[in-house]
KOLGU-160389 format. One line per field, with one value per residue (C-alpha): residue number from 1; x, y, z; residue in three letters. Coordinates in steps of 0.05 Angstrom, whole numbers, m for minus. Layout:
k <- c(NUM ...)
xx <- c(X ...)
yy <- c(Y ...)
zz <- c(Z ...)
r <- c(Ala ...)
This chain:
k <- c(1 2 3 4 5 6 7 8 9 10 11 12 13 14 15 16 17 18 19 20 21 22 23 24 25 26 27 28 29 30 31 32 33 34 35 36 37 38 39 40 41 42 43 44 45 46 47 48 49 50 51 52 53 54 55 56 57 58 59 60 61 62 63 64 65 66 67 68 69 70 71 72 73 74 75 76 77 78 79 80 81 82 83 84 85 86 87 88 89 90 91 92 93 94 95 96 97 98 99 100 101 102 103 104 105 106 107 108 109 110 111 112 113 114 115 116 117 118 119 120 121 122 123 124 125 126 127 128 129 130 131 132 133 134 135 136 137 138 139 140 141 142 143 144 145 146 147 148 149 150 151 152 153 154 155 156 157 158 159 160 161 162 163 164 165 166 167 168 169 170 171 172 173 174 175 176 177 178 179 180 181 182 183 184 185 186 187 188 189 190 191 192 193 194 195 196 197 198 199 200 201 202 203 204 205 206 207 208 209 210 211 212 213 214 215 216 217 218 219 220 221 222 223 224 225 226 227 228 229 230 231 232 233 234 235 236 237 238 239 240 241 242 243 244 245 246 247 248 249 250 251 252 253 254 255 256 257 258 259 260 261 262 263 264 265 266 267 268 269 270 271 272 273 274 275 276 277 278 279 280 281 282 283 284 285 286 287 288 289 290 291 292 293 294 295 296 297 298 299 300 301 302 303 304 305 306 307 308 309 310 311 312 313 314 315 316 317 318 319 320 321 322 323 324 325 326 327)
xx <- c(0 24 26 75 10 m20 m83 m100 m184 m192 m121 m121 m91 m145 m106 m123 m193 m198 m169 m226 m180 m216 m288 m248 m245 m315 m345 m380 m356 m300 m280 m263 m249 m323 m354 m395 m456 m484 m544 m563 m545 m602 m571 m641 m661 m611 m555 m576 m596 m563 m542 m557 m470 m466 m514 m473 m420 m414 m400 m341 m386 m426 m362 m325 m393 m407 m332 m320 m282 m249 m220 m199 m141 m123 m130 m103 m32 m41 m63 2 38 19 5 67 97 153 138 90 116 130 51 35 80 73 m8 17 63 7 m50 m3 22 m58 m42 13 m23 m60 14 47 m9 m10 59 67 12 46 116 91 127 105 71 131 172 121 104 180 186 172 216 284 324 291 346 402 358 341 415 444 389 402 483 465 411 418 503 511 558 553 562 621 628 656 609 550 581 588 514 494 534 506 435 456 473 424 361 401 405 442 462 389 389 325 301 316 390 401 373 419 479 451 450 526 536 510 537 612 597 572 639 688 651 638 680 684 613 583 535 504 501 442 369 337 273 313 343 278 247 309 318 233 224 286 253 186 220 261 206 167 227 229 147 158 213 203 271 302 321 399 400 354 412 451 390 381 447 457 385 421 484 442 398 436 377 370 290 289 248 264 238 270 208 196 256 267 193 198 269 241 176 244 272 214 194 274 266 195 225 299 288 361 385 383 397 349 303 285 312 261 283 235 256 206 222 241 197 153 215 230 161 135 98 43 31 7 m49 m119 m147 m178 m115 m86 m126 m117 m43 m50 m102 m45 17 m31 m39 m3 39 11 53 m2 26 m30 m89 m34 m45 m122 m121 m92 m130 m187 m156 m138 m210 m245 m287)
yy <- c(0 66 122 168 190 265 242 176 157 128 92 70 103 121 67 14 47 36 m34 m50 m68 m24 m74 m132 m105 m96 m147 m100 m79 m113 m76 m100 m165 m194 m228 m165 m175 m107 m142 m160 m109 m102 m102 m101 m163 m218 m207 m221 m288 m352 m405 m481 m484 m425 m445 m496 m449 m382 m325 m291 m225 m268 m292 m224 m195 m260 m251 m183 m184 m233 m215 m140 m171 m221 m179 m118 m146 m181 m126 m81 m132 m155 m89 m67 m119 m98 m152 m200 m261 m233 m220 m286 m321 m274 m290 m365 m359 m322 m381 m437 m392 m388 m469 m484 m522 m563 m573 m600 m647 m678 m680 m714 m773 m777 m783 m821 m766 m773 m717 m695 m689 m650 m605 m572 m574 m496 m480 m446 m504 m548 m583 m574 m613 m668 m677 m670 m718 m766 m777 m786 m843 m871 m872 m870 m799 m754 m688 m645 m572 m573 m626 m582 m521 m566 m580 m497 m475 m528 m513 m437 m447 m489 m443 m382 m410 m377 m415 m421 m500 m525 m566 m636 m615 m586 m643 m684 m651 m668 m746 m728 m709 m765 m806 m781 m789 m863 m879 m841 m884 m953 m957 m943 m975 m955 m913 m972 m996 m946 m963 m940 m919 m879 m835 m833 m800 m748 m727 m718 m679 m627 m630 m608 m552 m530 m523 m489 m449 m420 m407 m361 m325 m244 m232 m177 m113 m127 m195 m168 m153 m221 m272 m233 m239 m310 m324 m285 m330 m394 m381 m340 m297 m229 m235 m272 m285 m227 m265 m322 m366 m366 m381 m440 m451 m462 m496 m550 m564 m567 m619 m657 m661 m673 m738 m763 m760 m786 m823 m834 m901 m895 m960 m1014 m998 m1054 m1098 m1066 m1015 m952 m908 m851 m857 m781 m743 m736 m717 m661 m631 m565 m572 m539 m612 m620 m564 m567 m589 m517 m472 m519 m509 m440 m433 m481 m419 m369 m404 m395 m322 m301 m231 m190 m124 m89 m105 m69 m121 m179 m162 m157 m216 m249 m221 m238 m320 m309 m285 m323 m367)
zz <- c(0 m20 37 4 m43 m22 m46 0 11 68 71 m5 m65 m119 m163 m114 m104 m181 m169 m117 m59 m15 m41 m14 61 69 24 m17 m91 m115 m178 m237 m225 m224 m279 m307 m346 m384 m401 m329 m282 m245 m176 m132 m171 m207 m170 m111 m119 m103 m150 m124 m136 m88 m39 m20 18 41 m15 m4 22 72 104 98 130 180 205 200 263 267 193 216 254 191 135 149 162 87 54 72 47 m14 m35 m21 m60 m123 m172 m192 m166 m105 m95 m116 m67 m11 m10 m17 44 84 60 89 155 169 171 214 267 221 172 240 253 182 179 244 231 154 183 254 290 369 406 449 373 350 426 405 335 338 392 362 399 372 327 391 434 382 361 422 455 392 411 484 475 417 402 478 470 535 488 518 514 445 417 430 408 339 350 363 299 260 279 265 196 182 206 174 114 79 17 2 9 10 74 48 33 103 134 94 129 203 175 158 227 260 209 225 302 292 255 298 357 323 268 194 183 258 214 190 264 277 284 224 255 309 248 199 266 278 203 200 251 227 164 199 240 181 136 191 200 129 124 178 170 138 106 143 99 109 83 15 m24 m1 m23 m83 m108 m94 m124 m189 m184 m173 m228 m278 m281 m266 m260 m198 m136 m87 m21 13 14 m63 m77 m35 m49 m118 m110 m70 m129 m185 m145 m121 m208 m225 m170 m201 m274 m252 m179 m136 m126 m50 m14 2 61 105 31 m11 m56 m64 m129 m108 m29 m28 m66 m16 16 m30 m37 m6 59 24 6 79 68 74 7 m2 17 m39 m90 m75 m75 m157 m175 m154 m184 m246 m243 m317 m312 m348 m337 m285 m222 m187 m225 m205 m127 m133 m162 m101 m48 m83 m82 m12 15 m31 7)
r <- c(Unk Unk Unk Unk Unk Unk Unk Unk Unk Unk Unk Unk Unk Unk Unk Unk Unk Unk Unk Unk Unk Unk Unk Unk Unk Unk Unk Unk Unk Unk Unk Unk Unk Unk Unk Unk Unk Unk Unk Unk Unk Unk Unk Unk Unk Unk Unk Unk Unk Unk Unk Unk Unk Unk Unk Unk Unk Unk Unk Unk Unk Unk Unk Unk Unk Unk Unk Unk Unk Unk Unk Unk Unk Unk Unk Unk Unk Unk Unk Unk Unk Unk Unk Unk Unk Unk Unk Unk Unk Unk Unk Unk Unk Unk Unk Unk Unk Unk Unk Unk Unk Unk Unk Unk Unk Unk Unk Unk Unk Unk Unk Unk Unk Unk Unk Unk Unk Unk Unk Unk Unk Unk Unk Unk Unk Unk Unk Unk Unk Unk Unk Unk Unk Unk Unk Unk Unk Unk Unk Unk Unk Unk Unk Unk Unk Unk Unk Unk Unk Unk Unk Unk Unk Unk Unk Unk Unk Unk Unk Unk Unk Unk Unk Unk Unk Unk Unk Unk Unk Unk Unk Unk Unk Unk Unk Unk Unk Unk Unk Unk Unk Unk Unk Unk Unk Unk Unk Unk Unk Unk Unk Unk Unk Unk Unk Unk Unk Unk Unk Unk Unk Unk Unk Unk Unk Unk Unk Unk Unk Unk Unk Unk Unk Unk Unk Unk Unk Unk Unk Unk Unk Unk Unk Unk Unk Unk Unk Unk Unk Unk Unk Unk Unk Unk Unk Unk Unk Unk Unk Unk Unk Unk Unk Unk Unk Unk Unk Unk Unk Unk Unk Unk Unk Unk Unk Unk Unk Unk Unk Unk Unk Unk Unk Unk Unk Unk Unk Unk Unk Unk Unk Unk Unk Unk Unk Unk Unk Unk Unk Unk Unk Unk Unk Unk Unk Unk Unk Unk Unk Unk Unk Unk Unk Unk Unk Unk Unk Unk Unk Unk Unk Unk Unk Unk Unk Unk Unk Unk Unk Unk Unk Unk Unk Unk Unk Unk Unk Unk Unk Unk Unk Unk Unk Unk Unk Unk Unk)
């Protein structure tokens, strides 16, 4: 939202008045957006009605109107920020990132019944410890290593690094280098094959649950303004674009989908789990956690990725509050 603008109505700059942004808070006239019919405008009459298809849930003014409240609090924090968006990605995956934020609660519980992640995991996985306490927990019960004072500050830096990010890995390739870890600790205590010594279910559980508070992790981080310039050069070097993502999350967002598709087309040869080899084991793996969204904030976040660029930025973020309140 633009505030540097003399000529502001009621918070709103007479572009996004023309837009219909302001329609959108109140439930009332959405611009130009709507399906417009010259031939039946008869506003007292037709358009009130209710087609069977839309009697079937709430229209996106009834729940606007129903929850008006309850919405304030929501929607004026999204509004400032998609509308303050540069580009046109960044408005598409800045509504994405608020749709699956609005989810957390239900993403952990998914994830945790998908994965058969026990309640106590899953009580700290949002805790900013979380990875110290499972890694450091991990050498003490399950490779029987009391962790001295340099072993844990091992454990701290790793967990820095890996939260900060800032080689803009995606999840599944940082929790690839805590399997390193414990992998190097399991030798240097059992041998040259003591990693293949530990109980496989004990490290499926460790490595899901990083991957849970990773992913967490990255949906709700905000990139602060001093590490801008750093993610959007190495997005520049990574790609070899200089039209890239200028948030964290859509770029590691969209990293994660590439590599997910590259695994379905081309699957690893990892080795045999329990003797039975699985091809596709980690695409699952290597998806988004959007994958553990509600079937409706999914379908909303395919409708956004959909959204064409068109060159008018301003229609681009209409378009995605109107996905994101859409009921």
């Amino acid at each position: 939202m633009s505030f540097g603008n003399e000529n502001l109505l009621g918070g709103f700059t007479e572009l996004e008045i023309a837009a219909g942004l302001p329609g959108l808070v109140d439930g009332t006239d959405r611009g130009y957006l709507d399906d417009y019919d010259e031939n039946n405008s008869d506003t007292d009459n037709e358009s009130s009605k209710i087609t069977d298809s839309e009697s079937e849930s709430e229209t996106e003014t009834d729940f606007l109107t129903k929850h008006e409240d309850a919405l304030a609090k929501k929607f004026n924090p999204i509004l400032q920020t998609v509308t303050s968006c540069l580009t046109h990605e960044d408005a598409k995956y800045t509504t994405i990132q608020a749709l699956m934020f609005n989810e957390v609660k239900y993403i952990i519980e998914r994830f945790g019944k998908r994965e058969e992640i026990p309640k106590y995991c899953l009580d700290i996985v949002n805790d900013d410890d979380c990875l110290q306490k499972f890694i450091r927990g991990f050498l003490n019960k399950v490779l029987k290593i009391n962790p001295s004072s340099a072993i844990i500050k091992e454990i701290d830096l790793l967990s820095k690094n890996l939260r900060e990010n800032k080689e803009l890995e995606t999840q599944y390739n940082r929790v690839s280098k805590i399997q390193s870890y414990i992998h190097n600790k399991a030798r240097f205590v059992n041998g040259i094959n003591g990693h293949k010594k530990i109980p496989i279910n004990q490290i499926r559980l460790l490595l899901a649950t990083a991957r849970l508070h990773l992913s967490i992790t990255d949906l709700c981080r905000r990139d602060s303004h001093h590490l801008h310039e750093y993610f959007e050069k190495k997005q520049k070097e990574d790609s070899g674009q200089t039209d890239t993502s200028s948030s964290y999350f859509s770029y590691l967002y969209k990293k994660a989908e590439i590599h997910a598709e590259i695994e379905k087309k081309y699957p690893s040869f990892f080795e045999p789990i329990n003797g039975k080899y699985q091809p596709h084991w980690s695409v699952r793996h290597k998806k988004n956690i959007s994958y553990y969204c509600t079937t409706r904030t999914r379908e909303k976040i395919e409708e956004l990725q959909e959204i064409e660029n068109l060159g008018n930025l301003l229609e681009t973020k209409t378009l995605c509050l109107h996905v994101y309140f859409k009921s």
